[in-house]
C-alpha positions as semicolon CSV with decimal commas, in nm:
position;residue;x (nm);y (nm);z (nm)
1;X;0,000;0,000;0,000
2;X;0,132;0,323;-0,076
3;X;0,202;0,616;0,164
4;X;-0,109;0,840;0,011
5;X;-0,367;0,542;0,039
6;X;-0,219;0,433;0,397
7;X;-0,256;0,772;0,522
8;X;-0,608;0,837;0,422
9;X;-0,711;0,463;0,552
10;X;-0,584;0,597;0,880
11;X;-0,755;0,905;0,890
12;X;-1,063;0,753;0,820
13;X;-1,038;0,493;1,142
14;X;-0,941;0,748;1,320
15;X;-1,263;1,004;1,190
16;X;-1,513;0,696;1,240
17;X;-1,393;0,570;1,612
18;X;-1,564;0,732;1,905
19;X;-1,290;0,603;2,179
20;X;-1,206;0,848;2,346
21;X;-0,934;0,556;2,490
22;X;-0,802;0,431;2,155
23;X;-0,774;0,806;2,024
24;X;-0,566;0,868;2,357
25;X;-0,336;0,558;2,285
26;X;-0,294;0,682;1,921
27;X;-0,171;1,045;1,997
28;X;0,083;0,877;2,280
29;X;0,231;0,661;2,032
30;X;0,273;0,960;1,805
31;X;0,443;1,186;2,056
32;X;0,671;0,914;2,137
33;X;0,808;0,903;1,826
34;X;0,956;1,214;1,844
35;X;1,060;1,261;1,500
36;X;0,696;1,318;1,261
37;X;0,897;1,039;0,976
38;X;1,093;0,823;1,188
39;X;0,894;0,572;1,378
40;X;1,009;0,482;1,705
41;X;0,911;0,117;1,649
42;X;0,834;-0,076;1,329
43;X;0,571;-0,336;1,401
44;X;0,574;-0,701;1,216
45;X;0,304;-0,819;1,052
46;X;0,185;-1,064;1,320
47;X;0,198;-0,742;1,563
48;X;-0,009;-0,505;1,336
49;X;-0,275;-0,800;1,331
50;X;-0,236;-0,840;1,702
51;X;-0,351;-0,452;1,720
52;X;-0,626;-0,486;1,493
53;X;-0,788;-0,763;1,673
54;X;-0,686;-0,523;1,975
55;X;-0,866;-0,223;1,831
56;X;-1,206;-0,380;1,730
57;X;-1,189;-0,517;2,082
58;X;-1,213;-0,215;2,215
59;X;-1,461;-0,072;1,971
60;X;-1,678;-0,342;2,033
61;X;-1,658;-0,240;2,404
62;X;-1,511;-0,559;2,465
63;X;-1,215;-0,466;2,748
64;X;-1,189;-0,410;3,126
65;X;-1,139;-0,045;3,289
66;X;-0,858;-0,037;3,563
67;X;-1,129;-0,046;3,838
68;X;-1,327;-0,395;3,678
69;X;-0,948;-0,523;3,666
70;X;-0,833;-0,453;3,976
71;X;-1,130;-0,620;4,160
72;X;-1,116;-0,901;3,890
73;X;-0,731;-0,934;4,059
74;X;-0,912;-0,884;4,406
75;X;-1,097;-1,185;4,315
76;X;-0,823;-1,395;4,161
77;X;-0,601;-1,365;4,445
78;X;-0,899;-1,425;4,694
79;X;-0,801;-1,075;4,837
């Protein structure tokens, strides 16, 4: 895929997502790459698919906030 067609994929996730979450996550990853063309990490391809599963996961509402973790912990360590 080239750079144009890649970019505008993006930008479209990005325009049809409402989390707030994933759109946090995003602009992180961007400001830790420090330099706007060099990325600070180049995914493979099992990764990327890793984060797409991960993404529609979270889309779908399908994911745990810190508080639902940390009493499903509570539970887990009979605490």
């Amino acid at each position: 895929m080239k750079t144009p067609e890649l970019k505008k994929q993006i930008i479209d996730r990005i325009n049809e997502t409402n989390s707030e979450q994933l759109l946090a996550d995003i602009y992180r990853w961007l400001e830790l790459t420090g330099e706007k063309d060099k990325p600070a990490y180049i995914f493979t391809e099992e990764e990327n698919k890793e984060l797409d599963s991960i993404a529609k996961d979270v889309e779908a509402g399908k994911y745990l906030t810190k508080d639902k973790a940390d009493k499903e912990i509570k539970k887990w360590l009979g605490k």
